[in-house]
C-alpha positions in Angstrom: 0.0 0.0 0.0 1.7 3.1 -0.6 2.6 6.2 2.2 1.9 9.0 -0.1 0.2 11.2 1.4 -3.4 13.2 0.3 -1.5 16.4 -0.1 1.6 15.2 -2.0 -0.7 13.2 -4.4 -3.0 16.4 -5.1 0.5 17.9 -6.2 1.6 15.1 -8.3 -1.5 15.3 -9.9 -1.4 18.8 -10.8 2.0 18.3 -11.7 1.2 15.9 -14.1 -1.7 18.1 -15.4 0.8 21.0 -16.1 3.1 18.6 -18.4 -0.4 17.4 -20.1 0.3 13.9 -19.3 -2.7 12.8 -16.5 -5.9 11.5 -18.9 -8.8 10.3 -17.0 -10.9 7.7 -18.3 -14.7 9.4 -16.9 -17.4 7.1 -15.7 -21.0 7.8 -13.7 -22.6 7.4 -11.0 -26.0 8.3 -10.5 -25.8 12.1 -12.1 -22.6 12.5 -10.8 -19.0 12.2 -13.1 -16.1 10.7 -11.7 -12.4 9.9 -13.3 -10.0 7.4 -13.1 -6.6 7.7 -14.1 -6.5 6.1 -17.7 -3.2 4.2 -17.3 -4.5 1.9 -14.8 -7.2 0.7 -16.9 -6.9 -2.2 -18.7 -10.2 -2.7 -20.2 -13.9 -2.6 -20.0 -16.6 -5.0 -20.0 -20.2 -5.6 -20.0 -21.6 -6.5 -16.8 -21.8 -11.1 -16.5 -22.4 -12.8 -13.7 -20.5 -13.5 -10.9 -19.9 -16.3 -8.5 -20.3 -15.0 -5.2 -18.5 -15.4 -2.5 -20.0 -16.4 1.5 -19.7 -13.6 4.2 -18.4 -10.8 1.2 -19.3 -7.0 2.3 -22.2 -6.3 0.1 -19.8 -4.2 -2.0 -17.8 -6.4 -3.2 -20.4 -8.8 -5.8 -17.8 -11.7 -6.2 -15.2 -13.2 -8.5 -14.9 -13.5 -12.3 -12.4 -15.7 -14.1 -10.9 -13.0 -16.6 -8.5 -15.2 -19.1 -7.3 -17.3 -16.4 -7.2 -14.9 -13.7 -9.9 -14.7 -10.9 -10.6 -11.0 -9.9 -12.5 -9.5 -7.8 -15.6 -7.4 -8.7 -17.1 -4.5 -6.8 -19.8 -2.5 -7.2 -18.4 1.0 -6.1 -21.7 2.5 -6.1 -22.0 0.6 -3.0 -18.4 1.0 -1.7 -19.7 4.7 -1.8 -22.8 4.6 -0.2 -24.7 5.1 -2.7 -28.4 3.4 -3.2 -28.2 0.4 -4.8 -29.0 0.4 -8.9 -30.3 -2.7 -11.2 -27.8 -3.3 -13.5 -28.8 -2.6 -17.4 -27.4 -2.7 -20.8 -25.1 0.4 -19.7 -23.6 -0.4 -16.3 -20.1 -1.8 -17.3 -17.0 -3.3 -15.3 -13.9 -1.3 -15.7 -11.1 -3.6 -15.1 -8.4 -1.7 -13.4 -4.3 -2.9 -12.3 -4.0 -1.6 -8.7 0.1 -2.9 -7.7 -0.2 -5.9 -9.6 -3.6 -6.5 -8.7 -6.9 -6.9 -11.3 -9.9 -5.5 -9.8 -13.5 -5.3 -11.7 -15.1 -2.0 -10.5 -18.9 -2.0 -11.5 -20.2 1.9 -12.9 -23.4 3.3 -14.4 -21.7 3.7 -17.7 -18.4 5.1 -19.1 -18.9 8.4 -21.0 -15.4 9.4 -22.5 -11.4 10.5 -21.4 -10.3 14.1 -20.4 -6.7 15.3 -20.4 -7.4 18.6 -17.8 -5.5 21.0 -17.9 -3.5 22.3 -14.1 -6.0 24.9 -13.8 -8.6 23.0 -14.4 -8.3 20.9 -11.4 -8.7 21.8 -7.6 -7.9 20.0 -4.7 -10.6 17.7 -3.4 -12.9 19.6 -0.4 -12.7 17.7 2.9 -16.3 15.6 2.5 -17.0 13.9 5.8 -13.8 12.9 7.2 -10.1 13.3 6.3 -10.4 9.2 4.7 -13.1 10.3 2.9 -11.4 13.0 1.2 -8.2 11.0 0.5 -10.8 8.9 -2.1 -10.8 11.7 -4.2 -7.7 13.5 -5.6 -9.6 16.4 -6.7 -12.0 18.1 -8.9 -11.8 18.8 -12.5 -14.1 21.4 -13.9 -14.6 21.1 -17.5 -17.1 24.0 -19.0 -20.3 23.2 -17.3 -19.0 19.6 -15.9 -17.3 19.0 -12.4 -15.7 15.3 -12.5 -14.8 13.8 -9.5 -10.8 12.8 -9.8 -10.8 9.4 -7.9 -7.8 8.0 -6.0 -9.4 4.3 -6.8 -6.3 2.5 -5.4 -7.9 4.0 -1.8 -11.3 3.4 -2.8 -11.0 -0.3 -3.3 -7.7 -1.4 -1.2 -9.5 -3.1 1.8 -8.8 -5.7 3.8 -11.3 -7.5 2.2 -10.4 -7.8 -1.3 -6.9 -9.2 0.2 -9.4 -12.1 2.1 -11.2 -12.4 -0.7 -8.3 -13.1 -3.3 -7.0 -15.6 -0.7 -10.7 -17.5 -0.6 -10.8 -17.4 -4.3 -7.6 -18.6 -4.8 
């Protein structure tokens, strides 16, 4: 897991932002936008079915063999709260490489990449708690859009998907 800090990844961020190189692959939630940073994604996929797994949080939906591997999926509108949603024809599984790790993370739908630009991006507000907060690396405002810039490496990274790997495996 790595010791950056909140504060030292907002900067590498904006860093990265000011040499053009951070693109951000946007998916939904809901009404809301959210990004992902595009060189962690590997690919995207319809929603299948999943063989669950006993005593799972409610967030995470299983495992799915993906080519020989078996990765977890989870339904981050869950992980974040949010009320639960029937998946359709749009909800799709982005497929992300978190240290070595594939992890299925199940969205509303996948609408296109951004490159912002540095000013373009503020530092994420303080939601509910200082954890909270560390989930999102900022805020890109694009025209009349604002796109949540998600740390997904602190979304996900739980103890769980390390027990649930192990129970898989």
């Amino acid at each position: 897991m790595s010791t950056t800090t909140h504060n030292e990844q907002s900067t590498t961020m904006l860093q990265s932002a000011e040499h053009g190189a951070q693109e951000y692959l946007v998916f939904t939630l809901g009404q809301e936008e959210y990004g992902i940073d595009i060189q962690i994604v590997q690919e995207l996929r319809s929603y299948e079915a999943v063989t669950s797994i006993a005593n799972a949080p409610d967030y995470i939906k299983g495992v799915i063999n993906l080519r020989g591997n078996i990765i977890p999926i989870i339904d981050l509108r869950l992980r974040l709260g949010l009320p639960v949603r029937f998946y359709d024809q749009f909800t799709v599984v982005v497929v992300v490489n978190i240290g070595g790790r594939q992890i299925g993370i199940v969205v509303d739908g996948v609408s296109d990449v951004i490159a912002p630009q540095a000013n373009q991006i503020q530092t994420a507000p303080q939601l509910v708690s200082i954890n909270d907060s560390c989930r999102f690396a900022g805020v890109a405002t694009l025209d009349d859009r604002m796109i949540l810039l998600t740390d997904i490496s602190r979304l996900v990274a739980t103890n769980d998907i390390y027990l649930l790997e192990e129970a898989a495996a």
